[in-house]
C-alpha positions as CSV (number, residue, x, y, z in Angstrom):
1,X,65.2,67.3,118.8
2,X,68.5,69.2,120.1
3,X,69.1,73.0,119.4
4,X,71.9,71.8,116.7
5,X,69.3,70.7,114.2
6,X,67.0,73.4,114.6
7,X,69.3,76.5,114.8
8,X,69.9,76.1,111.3
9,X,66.2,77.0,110.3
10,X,65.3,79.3,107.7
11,X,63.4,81.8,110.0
12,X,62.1,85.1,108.6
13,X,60.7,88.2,110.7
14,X,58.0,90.5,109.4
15,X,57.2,93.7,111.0
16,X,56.7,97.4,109.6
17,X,58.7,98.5,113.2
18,X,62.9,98.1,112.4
19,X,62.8,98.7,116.3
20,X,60.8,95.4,116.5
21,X,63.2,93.5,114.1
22,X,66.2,93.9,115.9
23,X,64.6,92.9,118.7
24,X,63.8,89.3,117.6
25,X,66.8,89.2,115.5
26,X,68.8,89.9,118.8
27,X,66.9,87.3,120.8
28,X,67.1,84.7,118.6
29,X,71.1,85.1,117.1
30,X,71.5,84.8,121.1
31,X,69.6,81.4,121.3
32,X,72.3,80.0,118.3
33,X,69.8,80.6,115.2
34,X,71.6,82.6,112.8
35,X,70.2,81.6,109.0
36,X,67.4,85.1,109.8
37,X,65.7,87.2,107.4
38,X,63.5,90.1,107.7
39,X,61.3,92.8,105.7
40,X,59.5,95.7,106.6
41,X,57.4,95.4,103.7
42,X,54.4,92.9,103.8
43,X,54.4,92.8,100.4
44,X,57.5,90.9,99.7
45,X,56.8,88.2,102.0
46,X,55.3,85.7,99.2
47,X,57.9,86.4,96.6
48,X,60.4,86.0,99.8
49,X,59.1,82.5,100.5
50,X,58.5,81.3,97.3
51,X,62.8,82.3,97.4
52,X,63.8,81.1,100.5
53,X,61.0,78.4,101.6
54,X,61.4,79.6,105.1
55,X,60.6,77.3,108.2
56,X,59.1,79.9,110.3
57,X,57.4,83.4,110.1
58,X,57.1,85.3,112.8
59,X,54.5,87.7,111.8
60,X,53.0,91.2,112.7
61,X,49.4,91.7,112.3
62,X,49.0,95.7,112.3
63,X,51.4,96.7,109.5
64,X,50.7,99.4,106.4
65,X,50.2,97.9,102.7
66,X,49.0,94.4,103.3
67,X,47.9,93.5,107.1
68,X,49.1,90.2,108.7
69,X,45.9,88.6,107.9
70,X,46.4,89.7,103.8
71,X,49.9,88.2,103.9
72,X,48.7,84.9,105.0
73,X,45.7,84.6,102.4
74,X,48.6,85.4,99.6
75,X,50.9,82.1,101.6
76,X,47.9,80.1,101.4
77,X,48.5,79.0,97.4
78,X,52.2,78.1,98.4
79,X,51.8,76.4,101.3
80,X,49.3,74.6,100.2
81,X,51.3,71.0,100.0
82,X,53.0,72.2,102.9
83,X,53.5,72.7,106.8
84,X,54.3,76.1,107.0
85,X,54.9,77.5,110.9
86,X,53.9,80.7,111.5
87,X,53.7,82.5,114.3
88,X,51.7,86.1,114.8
89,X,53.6,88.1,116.9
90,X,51.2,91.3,117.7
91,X,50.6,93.9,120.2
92,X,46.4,93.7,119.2
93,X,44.6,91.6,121.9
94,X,40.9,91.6,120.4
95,X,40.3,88.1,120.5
96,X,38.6,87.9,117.0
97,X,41.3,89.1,115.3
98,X,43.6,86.6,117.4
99,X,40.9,83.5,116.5
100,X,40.7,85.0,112.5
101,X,44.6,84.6,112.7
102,X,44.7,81.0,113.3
103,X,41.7,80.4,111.2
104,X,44.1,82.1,108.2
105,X,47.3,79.8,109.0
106,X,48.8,81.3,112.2
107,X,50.0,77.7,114.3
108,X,50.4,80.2,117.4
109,X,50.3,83.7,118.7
110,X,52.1,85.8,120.9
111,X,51.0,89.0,122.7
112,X,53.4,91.9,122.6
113,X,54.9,92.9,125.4
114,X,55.9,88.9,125.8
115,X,58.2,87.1,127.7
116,X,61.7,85.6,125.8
117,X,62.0,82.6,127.4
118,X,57.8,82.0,126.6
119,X,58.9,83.0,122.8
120,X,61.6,81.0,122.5
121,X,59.9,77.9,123.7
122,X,57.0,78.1,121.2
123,X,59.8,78.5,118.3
124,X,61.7,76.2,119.0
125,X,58.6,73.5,119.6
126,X,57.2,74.7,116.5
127,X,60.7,74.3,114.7
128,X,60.6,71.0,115.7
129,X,57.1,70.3,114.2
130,X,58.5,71.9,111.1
131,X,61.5,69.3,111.1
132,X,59.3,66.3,111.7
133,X,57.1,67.1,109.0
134,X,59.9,67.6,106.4
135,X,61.4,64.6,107.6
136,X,58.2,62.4,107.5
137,X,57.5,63.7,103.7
138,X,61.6,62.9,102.4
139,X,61.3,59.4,104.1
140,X,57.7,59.4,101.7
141,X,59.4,60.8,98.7
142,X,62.1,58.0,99.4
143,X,59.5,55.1,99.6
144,X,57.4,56.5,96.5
145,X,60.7,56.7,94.7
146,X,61.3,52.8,95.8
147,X,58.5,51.9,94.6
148,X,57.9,53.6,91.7
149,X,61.6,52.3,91.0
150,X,60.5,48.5,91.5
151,X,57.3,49.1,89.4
152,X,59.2,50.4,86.4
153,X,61.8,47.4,87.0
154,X,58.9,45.2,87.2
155,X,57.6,46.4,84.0
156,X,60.5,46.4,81.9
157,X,60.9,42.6,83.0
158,X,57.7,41.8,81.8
159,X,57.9,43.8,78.5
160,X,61.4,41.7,77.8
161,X,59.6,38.5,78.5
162,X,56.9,39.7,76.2
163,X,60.4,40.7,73.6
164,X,61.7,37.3,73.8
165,X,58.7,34.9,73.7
166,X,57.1,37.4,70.7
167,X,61.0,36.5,68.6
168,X,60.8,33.1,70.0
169,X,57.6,32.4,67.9
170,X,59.1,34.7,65.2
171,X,62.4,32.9,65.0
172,X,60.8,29.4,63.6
173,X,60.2,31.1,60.0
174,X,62.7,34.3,60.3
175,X,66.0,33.4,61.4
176,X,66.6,37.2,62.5
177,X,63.3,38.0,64.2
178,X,63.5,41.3,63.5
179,X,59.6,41.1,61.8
180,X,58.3,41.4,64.8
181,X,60.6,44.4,65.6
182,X,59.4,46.8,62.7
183,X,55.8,45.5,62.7
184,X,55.3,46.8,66.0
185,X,57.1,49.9,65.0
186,X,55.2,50.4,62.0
187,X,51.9,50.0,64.4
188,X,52.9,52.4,67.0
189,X,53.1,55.1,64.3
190,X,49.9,53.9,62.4
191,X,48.2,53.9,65.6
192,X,49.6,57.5,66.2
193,X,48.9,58.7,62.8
194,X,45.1,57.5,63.4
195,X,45.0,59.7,66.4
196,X,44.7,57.0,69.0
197,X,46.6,58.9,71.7
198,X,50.0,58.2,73.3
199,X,49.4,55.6,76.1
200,X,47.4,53.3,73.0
201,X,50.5,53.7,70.4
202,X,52.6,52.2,73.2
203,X,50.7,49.5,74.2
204,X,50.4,48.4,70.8
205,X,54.2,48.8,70.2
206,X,54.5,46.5,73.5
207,X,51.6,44.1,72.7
208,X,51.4,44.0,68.7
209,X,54.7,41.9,68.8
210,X,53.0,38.7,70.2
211,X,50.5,38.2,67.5
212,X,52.3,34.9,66.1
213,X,53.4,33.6,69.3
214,X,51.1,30.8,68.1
215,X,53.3,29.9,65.9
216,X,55.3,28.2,68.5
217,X,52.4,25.6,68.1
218,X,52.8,25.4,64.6
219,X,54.5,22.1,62.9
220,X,58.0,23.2,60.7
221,X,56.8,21.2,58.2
222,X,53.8,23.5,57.7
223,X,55.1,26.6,59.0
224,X,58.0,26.0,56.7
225,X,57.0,24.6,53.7
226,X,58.8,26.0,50.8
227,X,55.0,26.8,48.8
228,X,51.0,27.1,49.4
229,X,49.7,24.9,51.7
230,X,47.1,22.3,51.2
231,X,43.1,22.9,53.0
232,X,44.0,20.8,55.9
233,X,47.5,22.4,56.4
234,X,46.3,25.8,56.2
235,X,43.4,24.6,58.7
236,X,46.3,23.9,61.2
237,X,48.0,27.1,60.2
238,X,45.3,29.0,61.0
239,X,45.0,27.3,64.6
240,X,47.9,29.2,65.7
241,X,45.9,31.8,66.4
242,X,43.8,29.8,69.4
243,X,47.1,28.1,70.3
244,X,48.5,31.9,71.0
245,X,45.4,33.0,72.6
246,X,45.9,30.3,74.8
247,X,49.1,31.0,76.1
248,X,47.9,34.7,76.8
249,X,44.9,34.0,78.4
250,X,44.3,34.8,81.9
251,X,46.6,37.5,82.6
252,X,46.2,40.8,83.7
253,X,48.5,42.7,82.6
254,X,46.9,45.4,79.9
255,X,49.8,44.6,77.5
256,X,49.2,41.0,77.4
257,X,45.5,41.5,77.2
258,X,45.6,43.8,74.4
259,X,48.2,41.0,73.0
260,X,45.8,38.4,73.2
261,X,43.0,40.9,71.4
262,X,45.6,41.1,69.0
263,X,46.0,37.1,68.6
264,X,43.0,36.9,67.9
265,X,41.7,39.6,65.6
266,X,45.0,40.6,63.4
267,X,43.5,38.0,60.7
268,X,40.1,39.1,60.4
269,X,39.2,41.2,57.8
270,X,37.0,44.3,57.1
271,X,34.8,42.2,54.6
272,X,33.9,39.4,57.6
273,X,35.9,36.6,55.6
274,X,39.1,36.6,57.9
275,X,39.2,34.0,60.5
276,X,39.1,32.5,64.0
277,X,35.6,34.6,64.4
278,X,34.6,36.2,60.8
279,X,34.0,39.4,62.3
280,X,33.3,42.5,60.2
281,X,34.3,46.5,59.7
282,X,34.5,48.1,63.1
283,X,33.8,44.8,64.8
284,X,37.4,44.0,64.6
285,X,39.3,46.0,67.4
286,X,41.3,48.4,66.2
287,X,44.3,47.5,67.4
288,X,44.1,44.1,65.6
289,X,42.9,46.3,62.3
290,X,46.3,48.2,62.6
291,X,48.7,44.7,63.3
292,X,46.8,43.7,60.3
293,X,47.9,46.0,57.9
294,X,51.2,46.6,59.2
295,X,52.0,42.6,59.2
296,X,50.9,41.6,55.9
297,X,53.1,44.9,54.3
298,X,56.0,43.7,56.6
299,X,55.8,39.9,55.4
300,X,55.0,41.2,52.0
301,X,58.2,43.1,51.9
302,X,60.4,40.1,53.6
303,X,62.1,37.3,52.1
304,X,60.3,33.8,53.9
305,X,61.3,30.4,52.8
306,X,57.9,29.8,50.9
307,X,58.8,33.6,49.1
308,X,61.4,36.4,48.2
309,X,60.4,39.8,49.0
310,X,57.9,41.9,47.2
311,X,58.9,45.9,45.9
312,X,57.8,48.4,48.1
313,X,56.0,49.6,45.1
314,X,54.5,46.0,44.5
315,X,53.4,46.1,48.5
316,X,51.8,48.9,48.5
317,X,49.4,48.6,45.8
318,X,48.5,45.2,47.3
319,X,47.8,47.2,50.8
320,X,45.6,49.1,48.3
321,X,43.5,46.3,47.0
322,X,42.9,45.0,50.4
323,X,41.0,48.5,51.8
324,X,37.9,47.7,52.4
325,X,38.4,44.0,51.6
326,X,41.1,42.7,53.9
327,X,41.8,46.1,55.8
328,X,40.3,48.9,57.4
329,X,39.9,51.5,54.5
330,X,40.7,54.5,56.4
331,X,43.6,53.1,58.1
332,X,45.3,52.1,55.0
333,X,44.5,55.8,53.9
334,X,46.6,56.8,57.0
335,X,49.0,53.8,56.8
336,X,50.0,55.2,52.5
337,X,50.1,58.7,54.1
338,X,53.1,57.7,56.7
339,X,55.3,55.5,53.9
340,X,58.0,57.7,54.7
341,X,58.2,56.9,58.0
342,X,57.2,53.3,57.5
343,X,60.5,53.0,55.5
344,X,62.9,54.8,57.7
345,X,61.6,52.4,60.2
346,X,62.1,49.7,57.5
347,X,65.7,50.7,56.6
348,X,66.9,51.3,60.3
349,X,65.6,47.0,61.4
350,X,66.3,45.6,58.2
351,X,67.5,41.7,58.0
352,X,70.9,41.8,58.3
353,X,71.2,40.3,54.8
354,X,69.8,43.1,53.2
355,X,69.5,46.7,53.8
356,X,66.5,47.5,51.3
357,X,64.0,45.6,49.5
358,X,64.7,45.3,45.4
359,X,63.1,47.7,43.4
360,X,61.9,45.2,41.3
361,X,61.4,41.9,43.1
362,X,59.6,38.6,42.6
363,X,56.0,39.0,42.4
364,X,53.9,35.4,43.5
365,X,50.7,35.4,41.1
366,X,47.9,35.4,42.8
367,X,45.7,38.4,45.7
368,X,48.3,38.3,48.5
369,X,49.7,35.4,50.2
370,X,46.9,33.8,51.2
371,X,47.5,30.0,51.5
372,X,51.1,30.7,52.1
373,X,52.1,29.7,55.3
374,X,53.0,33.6,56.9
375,X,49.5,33.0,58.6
């Protein structure tokens, strides 16, 4: 490495002697390195460095306040992470102090009176360390950068194929898909409200969208019949669920698998009567606990072509009913607690043929929508 591209080193001196200073500073403005500092107080060497990041330290040992030896132990926590060059510079020839020096951080030593040529030589070699470390770490921050680039390019692919197939299951019996949009919406805040922690709430903002792509599976003339459906209509309804389970099976992604938990849980319910597996309470993940509330108040509160929407009001008290029934009581609790937000969610993804649900709108007789073809 040529003089050019190390001359323009940050290089600071340190020496309690101003005689000593101008010295080196002499030497070394004659060599072509003019980007010098230098203190005759040891104490300001850290706050100096932490400044200046320096790429050499040419550093007395002997010196009033804080000794060579003290000014290295107080470098250590800031060069930690690094490749810091220094280089004792010291009229003291005990060798223990010369082998404690090293043993601090020194990456050379030079004996007082010493020879400039000898000098120069070790600085510039150790320059030249310097440079090839700082080069060797930006070409590593490059190639993390690359591939942290790709991996978040890589992600946001998947997460739009998991958008589009999650509205291409949803678009069979809601023209604008935008169910799946403010379900998962009304998840990710249920699930934060519940105190699940940030990396769950997005996961199940990401996965909690897929939970009818079974649907694709699904006849139109059951998954759109204009009514309820018959026992062996609603036994094929209910199929979507393995249909979806199989498409997401086998992949490793931690969205898709918590999809695919999803699937196949979202229609349980806390009593053990919900289907594929009748499981019960906290046997049902949570995360299909949470779609399960947030799904039936979203189809509740949507117009379908077997329904018209449901009030808010009307919605709610059916959520109600359910706790401990169909849902998770303590996450409808939380769910009645975060309305507000529900609803501002609600009004911001709403069909574009409405903008909010009636005050007072149609009311089907009957607990819920069970039998109705929503799933």
């Amino acid at each position: 490495m040529g003089g050019n591209q190390t001359n323009q080193a940050r290089i600071l001196i340190v020496d309690d002697n101003p005689a000593n200073i101008l010295l080196l500073e002499k030497m070394l403005e004659q060599e072509g390195y003019d980007n010098l500092m230098s203190t005759t107080d040891s104490r300001q060497v850290r706050y100096l460095h932490l400044k200046w990041r320096f790429d050499l330290i040419l550093l007395d040992l002997k010196m009033p306040h804080l000794d060579g030896i003290q000014v290295m132990d107080r470098l250590a926590d800031t060069v930690r992470n690094d490749y810091l060059p220094i280089l004792v510079i010291t009229a003291d020839t005990d060798r223990n102090l010369r082998l404690r020096a090293i043993e601090k951080g020194a990456k050379d030593y030079i004996t007082k009176p010493f020879e400039i040529k000898e000098a120069l030589y070790r600085i510039r070699n150790m320059l030249e360390v310097r440079a090839l470390y700082n080069e060797r770490r930006w070409r590593a921050e490059c190639s993390e950068a690359i591939v942290r680039r790709r991996n978040e390019e890589v992600r946001e692919t998947q997460l739009e194929i998991i958008r589009r197939l999650s509205r291409a299951g949803e678009y069979r019996d809601n023209e604008t898909g935008m169910h799946v949009i403010r379900m998962s919406k009304y998840a990710q805040r249920l699930a934060q409200a519940a105190g699940l922690g940030e990396e769950i709430n997005t996961m199940i903002l990401h996965a909690s969208p897929m939970h009818d792509v079974g649907k694709i599976g699904i006849p139109d003339r059951i998954l759109l019949k204009p009514g309820r459906l018959d026992p062996e209509e609603w036994e094929i309804m209910k199929s979507h669920v393995e249909i979806g389970a199989t498409i997401l099976d086998g992949r490793t992604s931690d969205i898709i698998q918590m999809a695919r938990v999803i699937v196949l849980s979202h229609h349980e319910k806390w009593d053990g009567t919900g289907y594929p597996r009748q499981l019960k309470g906290e046997d049902i993940p949570i995360e299909g606990r949470i779609t399960a509330v947030c799904d039936v108040f979203d189809a509740l509160t949507s117009d379908r072509p077997y329904k018209k929407a449901w009030s808010i009001e009307a919605a709610v008290e059916e959520i109600k009913r359910g706790a401990g029934f169909h849902f998770d009581p303590r996450l409808v609790d939380v769910f009645v607690g975060i309305l507000p937000k529900i609803l501002r969610v609600r009004d911001c993804h709403a069909d574009p043929k409405r903008t909010k649900a009636p005050a007072l709108a149609f009311h089907p007789q009957g607990p819920g929508l069970e039998g109705y073809a929503y799933g």
